[in-house]
C-alpha positions as CSV (number, residue, x, y, z in Angstrom):
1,X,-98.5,-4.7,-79.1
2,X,-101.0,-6.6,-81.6
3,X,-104.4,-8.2,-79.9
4,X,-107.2,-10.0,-81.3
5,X,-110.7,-9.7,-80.1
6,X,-113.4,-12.1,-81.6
7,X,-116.2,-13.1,-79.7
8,X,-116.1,-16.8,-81.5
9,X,-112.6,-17.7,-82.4
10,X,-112.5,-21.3,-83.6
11,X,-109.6,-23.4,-83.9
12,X,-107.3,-23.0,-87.1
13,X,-107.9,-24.9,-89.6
14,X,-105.5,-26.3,-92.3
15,X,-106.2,-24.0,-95.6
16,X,-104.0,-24.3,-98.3
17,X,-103.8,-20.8,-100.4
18,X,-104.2,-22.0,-104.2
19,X,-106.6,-20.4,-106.8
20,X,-108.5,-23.8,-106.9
21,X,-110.0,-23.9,-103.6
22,X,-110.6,-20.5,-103.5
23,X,-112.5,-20.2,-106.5
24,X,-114.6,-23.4,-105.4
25,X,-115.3,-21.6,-102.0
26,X,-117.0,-18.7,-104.1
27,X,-118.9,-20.8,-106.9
28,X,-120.3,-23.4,-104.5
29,X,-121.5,-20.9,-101.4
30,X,-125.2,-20.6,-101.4
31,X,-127.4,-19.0,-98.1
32,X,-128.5,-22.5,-96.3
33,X,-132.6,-21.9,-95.8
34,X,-133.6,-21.3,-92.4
35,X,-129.6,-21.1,-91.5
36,X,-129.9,-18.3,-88.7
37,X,-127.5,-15.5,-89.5
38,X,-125.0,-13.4,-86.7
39,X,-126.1,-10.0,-88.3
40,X,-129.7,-8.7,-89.4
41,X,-127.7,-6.3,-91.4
42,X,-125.1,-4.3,-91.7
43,X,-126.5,-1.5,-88.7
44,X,-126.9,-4.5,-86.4
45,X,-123.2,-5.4,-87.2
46,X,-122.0,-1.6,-86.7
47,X,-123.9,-1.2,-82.8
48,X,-122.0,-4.5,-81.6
49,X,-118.8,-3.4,-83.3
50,X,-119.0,0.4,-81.7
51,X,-120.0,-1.4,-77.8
52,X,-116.6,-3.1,-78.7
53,X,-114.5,-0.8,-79.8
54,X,-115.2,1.8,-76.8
55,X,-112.6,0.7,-74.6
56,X,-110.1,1.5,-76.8
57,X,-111.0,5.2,-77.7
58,X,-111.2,6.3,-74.2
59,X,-110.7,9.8,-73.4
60,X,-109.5,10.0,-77.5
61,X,-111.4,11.1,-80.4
62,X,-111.1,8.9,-82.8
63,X,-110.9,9.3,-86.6
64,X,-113.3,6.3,-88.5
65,X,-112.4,5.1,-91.7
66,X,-114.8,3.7,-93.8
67,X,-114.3,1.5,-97.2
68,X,-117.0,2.6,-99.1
69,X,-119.1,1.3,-100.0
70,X,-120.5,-1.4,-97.6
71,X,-118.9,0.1,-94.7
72,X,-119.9,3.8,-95.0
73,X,-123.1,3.1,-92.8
74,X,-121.6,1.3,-90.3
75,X,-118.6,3.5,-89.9
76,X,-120.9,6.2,-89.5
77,X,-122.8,4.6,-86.8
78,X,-118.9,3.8,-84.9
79,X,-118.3,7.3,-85.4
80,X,-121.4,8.9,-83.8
81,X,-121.3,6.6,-80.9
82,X,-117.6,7.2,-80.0
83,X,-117.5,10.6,-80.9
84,X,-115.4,10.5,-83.9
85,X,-115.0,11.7,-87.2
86,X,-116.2,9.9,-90.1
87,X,-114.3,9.7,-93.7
88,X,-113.3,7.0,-96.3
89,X,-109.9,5.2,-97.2
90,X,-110.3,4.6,-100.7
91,X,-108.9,0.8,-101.6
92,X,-110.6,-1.5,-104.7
93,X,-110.5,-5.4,-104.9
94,X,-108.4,-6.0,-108.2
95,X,-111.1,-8.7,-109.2
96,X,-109.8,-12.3,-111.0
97,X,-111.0,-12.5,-114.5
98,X,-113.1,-15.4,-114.0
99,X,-114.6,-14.5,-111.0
100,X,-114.9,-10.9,-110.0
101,X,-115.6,-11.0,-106.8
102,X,-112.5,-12.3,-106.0
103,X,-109.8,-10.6,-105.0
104,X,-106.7,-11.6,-106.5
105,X,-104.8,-8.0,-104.7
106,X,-106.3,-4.3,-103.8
107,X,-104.8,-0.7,-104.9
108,X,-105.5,2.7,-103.1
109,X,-105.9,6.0,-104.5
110,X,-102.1,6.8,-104.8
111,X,-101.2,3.3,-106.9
112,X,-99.8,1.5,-104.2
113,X,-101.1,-2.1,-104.7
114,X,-100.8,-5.5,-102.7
115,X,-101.3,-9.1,-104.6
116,X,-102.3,-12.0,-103.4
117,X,-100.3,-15.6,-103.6
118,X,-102.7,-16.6,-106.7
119,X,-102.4,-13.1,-108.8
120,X,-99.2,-14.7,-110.1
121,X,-101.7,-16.9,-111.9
122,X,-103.4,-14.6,-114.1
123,X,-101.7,-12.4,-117.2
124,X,-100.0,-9.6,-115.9
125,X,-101.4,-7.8,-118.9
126,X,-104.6,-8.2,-117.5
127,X,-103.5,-7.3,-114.0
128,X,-102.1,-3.8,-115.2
129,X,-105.4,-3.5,-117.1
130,X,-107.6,-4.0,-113.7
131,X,-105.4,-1.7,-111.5
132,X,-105.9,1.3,-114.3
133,X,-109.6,0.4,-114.2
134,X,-110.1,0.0,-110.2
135,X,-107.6,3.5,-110.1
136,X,-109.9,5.5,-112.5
137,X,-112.7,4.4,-109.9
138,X,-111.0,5.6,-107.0
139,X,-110.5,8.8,-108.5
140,X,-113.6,9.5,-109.2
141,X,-115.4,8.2,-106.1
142,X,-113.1,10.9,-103.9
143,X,-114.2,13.5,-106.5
144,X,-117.7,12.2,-105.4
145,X,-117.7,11.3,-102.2
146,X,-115.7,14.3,-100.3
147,X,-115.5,17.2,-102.8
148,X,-115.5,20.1,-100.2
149,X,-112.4,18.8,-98.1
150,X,-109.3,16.7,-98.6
151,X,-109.2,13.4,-97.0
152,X,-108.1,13.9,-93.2
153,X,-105.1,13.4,-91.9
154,X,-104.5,10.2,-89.8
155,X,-101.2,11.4,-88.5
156,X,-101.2,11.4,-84.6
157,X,-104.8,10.6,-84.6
158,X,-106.3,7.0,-83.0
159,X,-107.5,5.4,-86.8
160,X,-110.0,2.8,-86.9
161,X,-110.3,1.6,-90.0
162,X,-114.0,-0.4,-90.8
163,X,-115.2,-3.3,-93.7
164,X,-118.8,-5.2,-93.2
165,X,-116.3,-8.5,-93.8
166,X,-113.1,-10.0,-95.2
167,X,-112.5,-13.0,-97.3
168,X,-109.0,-12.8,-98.7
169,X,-108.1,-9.7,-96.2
170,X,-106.8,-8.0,-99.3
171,X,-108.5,-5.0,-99.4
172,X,-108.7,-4.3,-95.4
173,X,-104.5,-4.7,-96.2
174,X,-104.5,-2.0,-98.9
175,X,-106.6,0.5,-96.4
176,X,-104.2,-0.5,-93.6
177,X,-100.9,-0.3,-95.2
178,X,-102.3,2.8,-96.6
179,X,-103.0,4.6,-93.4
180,X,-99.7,3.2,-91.1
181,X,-97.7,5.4,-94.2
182,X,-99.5,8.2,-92.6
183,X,-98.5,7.7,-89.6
184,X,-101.4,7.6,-86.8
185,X,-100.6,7.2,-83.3
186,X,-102.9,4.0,-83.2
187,X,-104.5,1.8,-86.3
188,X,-107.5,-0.8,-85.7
189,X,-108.9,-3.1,-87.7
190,X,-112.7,-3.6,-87.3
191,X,-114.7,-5.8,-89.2
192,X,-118.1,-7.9,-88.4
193,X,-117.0,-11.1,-89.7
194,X,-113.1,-12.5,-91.3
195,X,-112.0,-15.5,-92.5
196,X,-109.0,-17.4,-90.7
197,X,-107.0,-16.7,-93.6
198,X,-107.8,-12.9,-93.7
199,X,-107.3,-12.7,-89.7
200,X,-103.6,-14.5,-90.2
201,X,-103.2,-11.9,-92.9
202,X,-104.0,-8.9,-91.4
203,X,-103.2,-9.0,-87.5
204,X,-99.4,-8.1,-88.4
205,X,-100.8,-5.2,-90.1
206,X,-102.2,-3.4,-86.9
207,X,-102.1,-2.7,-83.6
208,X,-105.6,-4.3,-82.7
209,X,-108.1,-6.2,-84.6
210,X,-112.0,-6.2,-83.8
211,X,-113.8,-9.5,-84.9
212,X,-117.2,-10.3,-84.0
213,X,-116.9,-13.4,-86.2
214,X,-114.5,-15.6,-87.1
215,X,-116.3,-18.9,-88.8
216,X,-114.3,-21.7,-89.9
217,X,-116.9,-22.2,-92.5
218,X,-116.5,-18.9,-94.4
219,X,-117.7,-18.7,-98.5
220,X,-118.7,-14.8,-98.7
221,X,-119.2,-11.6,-96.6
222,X,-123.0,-11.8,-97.5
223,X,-123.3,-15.3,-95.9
224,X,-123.2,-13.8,-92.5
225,X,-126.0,-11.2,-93.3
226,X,-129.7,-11.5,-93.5
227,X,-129.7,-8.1,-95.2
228,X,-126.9,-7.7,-97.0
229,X,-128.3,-5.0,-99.4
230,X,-126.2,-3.1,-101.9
231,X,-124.9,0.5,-100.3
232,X,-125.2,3.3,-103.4
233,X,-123.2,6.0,-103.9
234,X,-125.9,8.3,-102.5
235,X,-126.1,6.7,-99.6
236,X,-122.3,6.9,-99.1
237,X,-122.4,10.8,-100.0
238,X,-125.1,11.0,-97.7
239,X,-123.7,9.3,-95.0
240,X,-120.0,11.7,-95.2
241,X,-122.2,15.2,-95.5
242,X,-124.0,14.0,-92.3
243,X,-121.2,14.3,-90.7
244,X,-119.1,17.4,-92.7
């Protein structure tokens, strides 16, 4: 049985899907001066997002997956206060050409890739080009990131699977769809802050989905931040060895 949990769900609002509009909500979003933000940063996000998630891992040890590299503090933080494991799914944003950040589809570290309604508007020479690149990257960051173990198994296991945000909800889809092939005996979705689009997207794709935000008025991730520093890989290697 699917359930949504935000603590500010807003009504839907009419959004069409087209390239256009999208692009526009990424090249005009700016940080509003003196616009008092839901997060201080990514930790503050993590603490309210582990007080909600502990009803659901009663009496259950739950297995925390992170997508590095914005959510490898945060899941860490879940993990230690519900006395879980910590690792990483390992999904990439196939970027659009004109604007990276972007998501025009996601791939995970086996090749199994999701598009969005727009990727049919860019050349699928280019498309071929970006999954090879974001693939190479995958590779090597679970080289990096977790070279003494394999990844662990999600089979049977509660899975909660952890972004700082979603714009498109393609890349919390990749990690999703990625894990449910595995076969755990629960999936969750847990993010600080979706768009409506993302949320319509993903809440078929799980069994529950944690929201602290859900803003009507969505541009970017980082809009919902103060701090929205960049995580490193260090950080992210640091974070998984904490917990080995």
């Amino acid at each position: 049985m699917f359930k949504v949990e935000t603590a500010r769900m807003t009504s839907v609002a009419h959004s069409g899907n087209s390239l256009k509009r999208t692009l526009r909500w990424f090249n005009l979003w700016s940080r509003r001066s003196g616009h008092e933000m839901p997060f201080a940063n990514r930790e503050n996000a993590a603490e309210l997002l582990a007080r909600r998630l502990s009803p659901h891992c009663q009496n259950d040890n739950p297995l925390v997956l992170a997508i590095p590299r914005g959510a490898v503090p945060m899941a860490k933080i879940i993990a230690d206060y519900l006395g879980g494991a910590l690792d990483v799914v390992l999904v990439r944003k196939l970027g659009h050409p004109e604007q990276p950040e972007l998501a025009i589809g996601a791939i995970d570290e086996n090749g199994n890739s999701f598009f969005s309604p727009w990727a049919t508007e860019v050349s699928a020479s280019y498309v071929e080009a970006e999954k090879q690149r974001q693939l190479e990257v995958l590779r090597a960051r679970r080289t990096q990131y977790t070279p003494m173990h394999e990844p662990i198994d999600p089979c049977g296991r509660l899975v909660i699977v952890v972004d700082d945000g979603t714009a498109t909800g393609s890349t919390m889809l990749a990690a999703l769809r990625s894990v449910r092939a595995r076969n755990p005996k629960k999936l969750i979705a847990a993010v600080a802050v979706a768009s409506l689009e993302a949320v319509k997207l993903l809440r078929g794709e799980c069994d529950t989905f944690v929201c602290l935000e859900t803003p009507t008025d969505f541009s970017a991730v980082g809009q919902f931040f103060n701090d929205f520093s960049e995580i490193s890989d260090q950080q992210v290697m640091e974070a998984l060895s904490a917990t080995a």
